[in-house]
Residue frames relative to the residue before (quaternion, step in Angstrom):
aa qw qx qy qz dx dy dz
X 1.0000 0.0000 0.0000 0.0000 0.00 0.00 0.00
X 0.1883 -0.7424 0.5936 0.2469 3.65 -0.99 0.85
X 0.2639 -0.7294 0.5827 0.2424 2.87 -1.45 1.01
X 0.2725 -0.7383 0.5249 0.3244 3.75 -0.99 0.26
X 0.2713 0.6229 -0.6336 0.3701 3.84 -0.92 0.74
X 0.9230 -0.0879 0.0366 0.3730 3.03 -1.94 -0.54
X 0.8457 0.2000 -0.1366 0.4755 3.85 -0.88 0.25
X 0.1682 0.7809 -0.5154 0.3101 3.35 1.37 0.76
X 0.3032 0.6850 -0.6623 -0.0155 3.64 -1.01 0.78
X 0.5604 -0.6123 0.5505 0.0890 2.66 -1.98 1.15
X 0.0101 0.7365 -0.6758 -0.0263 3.93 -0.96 0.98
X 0.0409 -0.6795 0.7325 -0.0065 3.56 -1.06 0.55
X 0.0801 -0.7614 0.6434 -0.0016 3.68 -0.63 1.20
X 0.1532 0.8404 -0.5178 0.0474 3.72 -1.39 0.62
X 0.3130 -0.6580 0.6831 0.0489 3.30 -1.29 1.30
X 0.7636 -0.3936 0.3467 0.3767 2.91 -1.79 0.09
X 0.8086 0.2266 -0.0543 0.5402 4.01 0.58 -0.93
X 0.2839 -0.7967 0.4742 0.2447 3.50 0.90 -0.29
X 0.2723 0.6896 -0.4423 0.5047 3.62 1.42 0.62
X 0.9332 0.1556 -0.0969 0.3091 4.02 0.33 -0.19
X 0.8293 0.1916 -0.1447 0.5046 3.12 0.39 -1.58
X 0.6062 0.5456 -0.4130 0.4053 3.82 0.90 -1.04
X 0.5058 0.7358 -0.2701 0.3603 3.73 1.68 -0.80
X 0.6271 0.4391 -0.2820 0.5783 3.25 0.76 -1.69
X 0.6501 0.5085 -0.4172 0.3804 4.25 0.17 -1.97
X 0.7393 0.3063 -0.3108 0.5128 3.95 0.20 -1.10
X 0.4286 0.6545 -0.4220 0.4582 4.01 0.23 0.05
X 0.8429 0.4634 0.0908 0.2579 3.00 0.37 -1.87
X 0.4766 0.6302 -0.0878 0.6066 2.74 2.47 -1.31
X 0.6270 0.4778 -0.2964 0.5392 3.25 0.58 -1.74
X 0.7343 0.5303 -0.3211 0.2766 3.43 0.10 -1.38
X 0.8654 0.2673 -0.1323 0.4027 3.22 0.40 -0.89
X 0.3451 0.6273 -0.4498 0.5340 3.63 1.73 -0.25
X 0.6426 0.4770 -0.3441 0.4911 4.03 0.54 -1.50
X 0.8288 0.3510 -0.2738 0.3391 3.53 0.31 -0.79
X 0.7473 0.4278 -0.2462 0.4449 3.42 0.89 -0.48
X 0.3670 -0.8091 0.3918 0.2389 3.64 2.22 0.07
X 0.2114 0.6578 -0.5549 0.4633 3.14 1.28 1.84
X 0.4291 -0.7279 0.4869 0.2210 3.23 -1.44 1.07
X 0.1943 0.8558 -0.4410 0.1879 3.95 0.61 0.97
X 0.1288 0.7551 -0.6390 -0.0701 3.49 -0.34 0.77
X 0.2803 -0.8200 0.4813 -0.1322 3.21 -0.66 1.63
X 0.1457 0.8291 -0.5386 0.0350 3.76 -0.40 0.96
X 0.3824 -0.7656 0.4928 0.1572 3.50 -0.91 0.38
X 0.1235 0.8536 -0.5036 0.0497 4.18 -0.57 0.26
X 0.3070 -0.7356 0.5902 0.1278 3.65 -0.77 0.18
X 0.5584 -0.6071 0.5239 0.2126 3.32 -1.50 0.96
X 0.8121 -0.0937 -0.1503 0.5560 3.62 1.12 -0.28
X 0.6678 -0.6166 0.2975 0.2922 3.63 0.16 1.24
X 0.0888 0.7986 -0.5924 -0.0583 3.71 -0.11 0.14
X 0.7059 -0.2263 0.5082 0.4384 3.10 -1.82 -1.12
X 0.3289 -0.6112 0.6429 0.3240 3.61 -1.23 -0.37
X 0.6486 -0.6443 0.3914 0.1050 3.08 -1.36 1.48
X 0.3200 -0.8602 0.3420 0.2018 3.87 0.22 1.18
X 0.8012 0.2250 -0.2645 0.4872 3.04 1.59 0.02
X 0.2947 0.5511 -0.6404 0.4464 3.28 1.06 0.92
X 0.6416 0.6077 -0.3853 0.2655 3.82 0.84 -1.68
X 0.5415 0.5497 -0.2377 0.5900 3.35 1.37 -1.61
X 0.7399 0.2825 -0.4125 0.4501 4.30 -0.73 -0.37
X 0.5548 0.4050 -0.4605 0.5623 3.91 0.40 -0.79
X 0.7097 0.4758 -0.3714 0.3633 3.58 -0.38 -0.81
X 0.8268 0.2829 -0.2005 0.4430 3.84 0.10 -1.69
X 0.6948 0.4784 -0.2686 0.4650 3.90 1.26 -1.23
X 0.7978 0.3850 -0.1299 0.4455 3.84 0.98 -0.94
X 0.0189 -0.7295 0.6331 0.2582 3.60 1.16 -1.46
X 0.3915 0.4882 -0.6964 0.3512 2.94 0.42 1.80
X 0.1102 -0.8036 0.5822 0.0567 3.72 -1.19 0.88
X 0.3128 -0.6161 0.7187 -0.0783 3.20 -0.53 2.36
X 0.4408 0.5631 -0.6699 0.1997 3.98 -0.04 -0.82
X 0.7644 0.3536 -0.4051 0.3559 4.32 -0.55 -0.61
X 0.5676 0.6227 -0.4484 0.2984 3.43 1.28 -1.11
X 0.2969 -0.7305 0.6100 0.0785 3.23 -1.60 0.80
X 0.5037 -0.7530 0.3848 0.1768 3.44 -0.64 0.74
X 0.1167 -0.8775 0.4650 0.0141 3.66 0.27 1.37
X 0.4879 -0.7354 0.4132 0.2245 3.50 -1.53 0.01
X 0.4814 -0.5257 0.4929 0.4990 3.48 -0.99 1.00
X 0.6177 0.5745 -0.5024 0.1897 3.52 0.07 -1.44
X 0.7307 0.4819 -0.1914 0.4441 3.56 0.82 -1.88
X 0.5655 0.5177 -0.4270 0.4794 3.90 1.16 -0.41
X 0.5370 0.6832 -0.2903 0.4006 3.64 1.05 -1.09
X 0.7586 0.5420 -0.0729 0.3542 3.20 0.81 -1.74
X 0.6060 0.3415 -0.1878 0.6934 3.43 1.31 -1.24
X 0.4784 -0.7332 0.4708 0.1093 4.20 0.34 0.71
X 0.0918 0.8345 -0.5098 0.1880 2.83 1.11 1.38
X 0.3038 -0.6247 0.6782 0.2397 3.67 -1.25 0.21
X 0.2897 0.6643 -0.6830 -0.0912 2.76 -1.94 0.21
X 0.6139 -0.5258 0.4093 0.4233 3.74 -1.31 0.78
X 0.9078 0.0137 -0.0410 0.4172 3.75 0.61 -1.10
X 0.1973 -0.7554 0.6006 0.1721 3.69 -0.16 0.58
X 0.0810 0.7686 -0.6333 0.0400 3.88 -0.60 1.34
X 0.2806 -0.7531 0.5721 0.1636 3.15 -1.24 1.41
X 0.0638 0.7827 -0.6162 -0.0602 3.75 -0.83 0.54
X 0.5551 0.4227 -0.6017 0.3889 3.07 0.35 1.86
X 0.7459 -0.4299 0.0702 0.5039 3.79 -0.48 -0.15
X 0.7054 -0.4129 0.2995 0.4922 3.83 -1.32 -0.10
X 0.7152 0.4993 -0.3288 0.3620 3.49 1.22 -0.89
X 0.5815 0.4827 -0.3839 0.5306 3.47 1.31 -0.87
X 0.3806 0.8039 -0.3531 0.2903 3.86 0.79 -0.62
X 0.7281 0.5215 -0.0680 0.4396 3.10 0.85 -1.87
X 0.5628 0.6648 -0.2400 0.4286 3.19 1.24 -0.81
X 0.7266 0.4978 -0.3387 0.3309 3.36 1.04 -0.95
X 0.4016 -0.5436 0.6134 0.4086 4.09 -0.80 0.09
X 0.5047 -0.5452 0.6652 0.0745 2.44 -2.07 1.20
X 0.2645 -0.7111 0.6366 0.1384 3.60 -0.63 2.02
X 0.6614 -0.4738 0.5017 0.2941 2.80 -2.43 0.64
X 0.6950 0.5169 -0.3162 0.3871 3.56 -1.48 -0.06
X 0.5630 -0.5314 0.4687 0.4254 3.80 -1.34 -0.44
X 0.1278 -0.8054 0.5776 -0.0362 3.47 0.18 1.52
X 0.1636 -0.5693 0.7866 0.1742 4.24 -1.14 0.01
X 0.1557 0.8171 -0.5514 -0.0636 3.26 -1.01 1.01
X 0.1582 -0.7906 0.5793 0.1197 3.84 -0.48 1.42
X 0.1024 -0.7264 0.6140 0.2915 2.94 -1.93 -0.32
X 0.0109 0.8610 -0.4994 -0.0959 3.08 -1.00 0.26
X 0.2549 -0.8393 0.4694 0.1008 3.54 -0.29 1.43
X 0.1621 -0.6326 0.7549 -0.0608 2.82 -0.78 1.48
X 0.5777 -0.6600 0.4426 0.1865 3.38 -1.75 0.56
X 0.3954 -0.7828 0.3688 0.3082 3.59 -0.13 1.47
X 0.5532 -0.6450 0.4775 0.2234 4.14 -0.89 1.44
X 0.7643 0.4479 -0.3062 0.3486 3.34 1.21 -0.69
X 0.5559 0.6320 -0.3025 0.4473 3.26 1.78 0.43
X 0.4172 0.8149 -0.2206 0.3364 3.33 1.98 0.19
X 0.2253 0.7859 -0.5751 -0.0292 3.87 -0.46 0.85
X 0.3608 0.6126 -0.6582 0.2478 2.66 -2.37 0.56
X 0.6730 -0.3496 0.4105 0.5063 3.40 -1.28 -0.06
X 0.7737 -0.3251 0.3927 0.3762 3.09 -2.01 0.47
X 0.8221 0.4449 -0.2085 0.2875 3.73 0.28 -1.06
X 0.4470 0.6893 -0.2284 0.5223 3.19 2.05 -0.92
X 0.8079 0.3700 -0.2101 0.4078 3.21 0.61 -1.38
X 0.4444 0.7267 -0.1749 0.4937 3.46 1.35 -0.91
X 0.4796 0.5953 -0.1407 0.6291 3.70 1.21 -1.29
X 0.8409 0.0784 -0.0963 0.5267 3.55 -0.61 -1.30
X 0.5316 0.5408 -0.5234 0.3887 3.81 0.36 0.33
X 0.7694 0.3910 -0.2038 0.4622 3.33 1.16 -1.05
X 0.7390 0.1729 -0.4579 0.4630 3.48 0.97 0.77
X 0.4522 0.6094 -0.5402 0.3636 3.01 0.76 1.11
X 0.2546 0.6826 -0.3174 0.6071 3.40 2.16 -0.57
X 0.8144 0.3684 -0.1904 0.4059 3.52 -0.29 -1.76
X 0.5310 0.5796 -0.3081 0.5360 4.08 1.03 -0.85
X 0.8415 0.3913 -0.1364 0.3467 3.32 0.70 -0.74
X 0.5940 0.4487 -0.3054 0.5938 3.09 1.73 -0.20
X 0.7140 0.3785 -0.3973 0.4349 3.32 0.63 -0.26
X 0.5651 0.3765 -0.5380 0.4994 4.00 0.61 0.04
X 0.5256 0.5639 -0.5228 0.3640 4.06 0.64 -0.69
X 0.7652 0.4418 -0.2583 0.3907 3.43 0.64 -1.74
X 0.5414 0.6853 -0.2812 0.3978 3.40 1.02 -0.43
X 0.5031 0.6488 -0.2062 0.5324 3.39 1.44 -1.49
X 0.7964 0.4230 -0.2193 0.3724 2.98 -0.09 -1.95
X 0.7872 0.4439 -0.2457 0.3507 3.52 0.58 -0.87
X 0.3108 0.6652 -0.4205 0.5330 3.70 1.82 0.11
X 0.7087 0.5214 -0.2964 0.3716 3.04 0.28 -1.69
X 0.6453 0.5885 -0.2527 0.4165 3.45 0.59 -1.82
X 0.6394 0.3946 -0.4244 0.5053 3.80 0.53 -0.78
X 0.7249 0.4837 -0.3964 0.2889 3.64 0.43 -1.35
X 0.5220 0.4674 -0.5766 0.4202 4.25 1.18 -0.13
C-alpha cells in the first residue's frame, strides 16, 4: 500500500498525444511504485491530445493486466494551467517535440527520453503489435531503472 505524506514525489511523463509512450512510462510507474511501496503519484499528458494507442491498450492489458482502455488522454497545457507540481517532468517523445513542453512551477527535474513514436509503425497487425511490445518492454525497463535511482537517493 502507498502511503502519501513525507517523501512524496510527483512524475508527470509526456509525448506528443499521450495515446502511447507517456501511457506505457505512467503504467509502469504505478506498477512498480505499488510494488516496491514507493510514494509516487504519477500522471501522464500530451502536447496535443490524441486517441489511445490500440496496441499499447492491448500489451498493458494481455502482458501486464493493466487496463488503460477508459483512460483518456489529457493535456500538459491544461495540467500547466491548474499549477500543477511535480518533482520530475519526463519527456518520452523526441528533443524537438520536448521543447514544446511548458516549463512547470516549483523545483521540477526535467528528463527526456526518446523513445520511438508507435504511431510511426508499419506492417500487418502483428508486425506492428511486435514493435509496440518492445517498445512497452524499452520502457519498462528505463521506468524500472528510474525508480530504482530514486530508491538509492532515500
Amino acid at each position: 500500500m502507498i502511503l502519501i505524506g513525507v517523501n512524496m514525489i510527483r512524475i508527470l511523463f509526456v509525448c506528443t498525444h499521450n495515446g502511447a509512450r507517456s501511457q506505457f512510462a505512467e503504467a509502469f510507474t504505478r506498477l512498480f511504485a505499488e510494488k516496491l511501496e514507493k510514494n509516487i503519484i504519477v500522471e501522464s499528458a500530451g502536447l496535443q491530445p490524441g486517441v489511445l494507442n490500440k496496441y499499447v491498450v492491448k500489451v498493458l492489458q494481455d502482458d501486464y493486466k493493466i487496463d488503460i482502455s477508459n483512460k483518456k488522454p489529457q493535456s500538459v497545457i491544461e495540467l500547466f494551467n491548474r499549477n500543477k507540481e511535480y518533482d520530475y517532468v519526463i519527456t518520452v517523445c523526441s528533443r524537438e517535440a520536448e521543447k514544446q513542453c511548458p516549463i512547470f512551477p516549483g523545483i521540477t527535474k526535467r528528463l527526456n527520453w526518446p523513445f520511438e513514436d508507435p504511431s510511426d509503425f508499419s506492417g500487418d497487425y502483428d508486425t506492428i503489435l511486435l514493435k509496440v511490445r518492445k517498445l512497452g518492454n524499452d520502457v519498462k525497463e528505463k521506468v524500472f531503472s528510474f525508480i530504482k535511482e530514486l530508491e538509492e537517493k532515500d
